[in-house]
Structure formats: C-alpha cells, structure tokens
C-alpha positions in Angstrom: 4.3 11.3 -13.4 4.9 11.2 -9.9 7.6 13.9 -10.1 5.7 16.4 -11.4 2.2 15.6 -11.0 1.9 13.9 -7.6 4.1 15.6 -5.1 3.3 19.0 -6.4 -0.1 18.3 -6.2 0.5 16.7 -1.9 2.3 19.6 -1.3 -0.5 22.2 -2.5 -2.8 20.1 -0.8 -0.6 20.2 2.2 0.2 24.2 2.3 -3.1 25.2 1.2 -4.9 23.0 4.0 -2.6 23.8 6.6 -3.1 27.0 5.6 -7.4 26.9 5.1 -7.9 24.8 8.2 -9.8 22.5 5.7 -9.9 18.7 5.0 -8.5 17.2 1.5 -12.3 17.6 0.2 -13.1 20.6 1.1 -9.7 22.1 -0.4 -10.4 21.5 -4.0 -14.0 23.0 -3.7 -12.3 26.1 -4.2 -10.8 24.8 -7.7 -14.1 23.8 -9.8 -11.9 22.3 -12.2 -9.9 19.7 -9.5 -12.9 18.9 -7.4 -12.2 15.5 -7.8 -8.0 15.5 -7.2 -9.7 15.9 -3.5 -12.0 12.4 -3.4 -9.3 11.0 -5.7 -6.9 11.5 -2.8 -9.5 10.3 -0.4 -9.9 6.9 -2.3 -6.0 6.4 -2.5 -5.4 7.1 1.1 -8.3 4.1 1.7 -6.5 1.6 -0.2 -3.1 1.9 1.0 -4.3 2.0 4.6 -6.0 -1.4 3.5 -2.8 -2.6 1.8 -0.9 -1.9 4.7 -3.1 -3.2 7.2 -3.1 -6.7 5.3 0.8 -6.8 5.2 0.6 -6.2 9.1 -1.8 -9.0 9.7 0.8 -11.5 7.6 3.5 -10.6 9.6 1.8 -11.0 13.0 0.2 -14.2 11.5 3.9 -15.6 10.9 4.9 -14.5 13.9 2.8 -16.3 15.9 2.8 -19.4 13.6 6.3 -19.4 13.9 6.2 -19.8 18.0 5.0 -23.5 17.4 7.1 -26.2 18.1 7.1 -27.4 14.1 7.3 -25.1 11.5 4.1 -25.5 9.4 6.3 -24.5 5.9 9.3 -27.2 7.1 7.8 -30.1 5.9 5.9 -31.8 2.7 3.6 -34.1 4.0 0.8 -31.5 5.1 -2.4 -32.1 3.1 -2.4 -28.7 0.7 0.8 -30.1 -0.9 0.8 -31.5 -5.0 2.3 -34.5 -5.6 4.8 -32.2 -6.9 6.2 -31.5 -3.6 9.6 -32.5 -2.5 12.1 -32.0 0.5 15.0 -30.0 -0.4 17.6 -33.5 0.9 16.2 -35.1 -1.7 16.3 -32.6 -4.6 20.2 -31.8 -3.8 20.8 -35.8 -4.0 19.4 -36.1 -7.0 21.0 -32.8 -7.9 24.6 -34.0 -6.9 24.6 -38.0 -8.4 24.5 -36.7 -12.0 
C-alpha cells in the first residue's frame, strides 16, 4: 500500500507544492475529490512528531538516570518490584545445580 499509494501520493504532494508555492492543505483544494489526503497528511505528520518526541525524552531520561552512582534497573529490592523478582546469580544457580 505504501508502494503504490503512499510515496506516489508524497511525491505529488511534494512536486506540485514545490511547484504551487502552497502548504499540504492548500494543495489538494485544487482536487475536490482528495481534499482530505491534505488534513490526512497533516494529522500523520502530528503524530509521528509526537512519537518521536517521546522516544527522545526516554533516551535523555536514561541517559541521565544512568549518570547516578547505582543503576536504578541493577537491583531487585526497589519498591515497584513483584515478589516475582529475582537477581540474575540466583536464577543461573538454580539453573546450573539441576
């Protein structure tokens, strides 16, 4: 779908704005029919900008998490553990004395 709906579409878009001197709205006024490809293309822009923006934030949280003395994620005795929650020595002892 990507192939042959998607880019051709980005690429009209592209040429015919470039082209028009006109935003990705205002280029599809001139096709009654795919007046809403342009506000379509709008929307999707918003979301990946949000997308991306949150992956950014995760890394820069890590990053400065992982300037502490401790680790946060080394341990298992923090208080948003299960009881589930074991240290890795003790699961390959276990995992070795069968």
């Amino acid at each position: 779908m990507l192939c042959f709906a998607g880019m051709p579409l980005f690429f009209l878009e592209l040429s015919y704005g470039q082209y028009s001197s006109r935003g990705p709205i205002s280029v599809w006024q001139s096709v009654p029919l795919l007046r809403g490809v342009g506000y379509g293309m709008v929307v999707t822009s918003g979301i990946v900008a949000v997308y991306y923006n949150v992956i950014i934030t995760y890394c820069i949280f890590y990053m400065f998490k992982s300037m502490t003395k401790s680790l946060p994620w080394v341990g298992c005795d923090h208080e948003w553990n299960s009881e589930f929650a074991a240290k890795f020595t003790t699961i390959v002892s276990k995992k070795g004395a069968s």
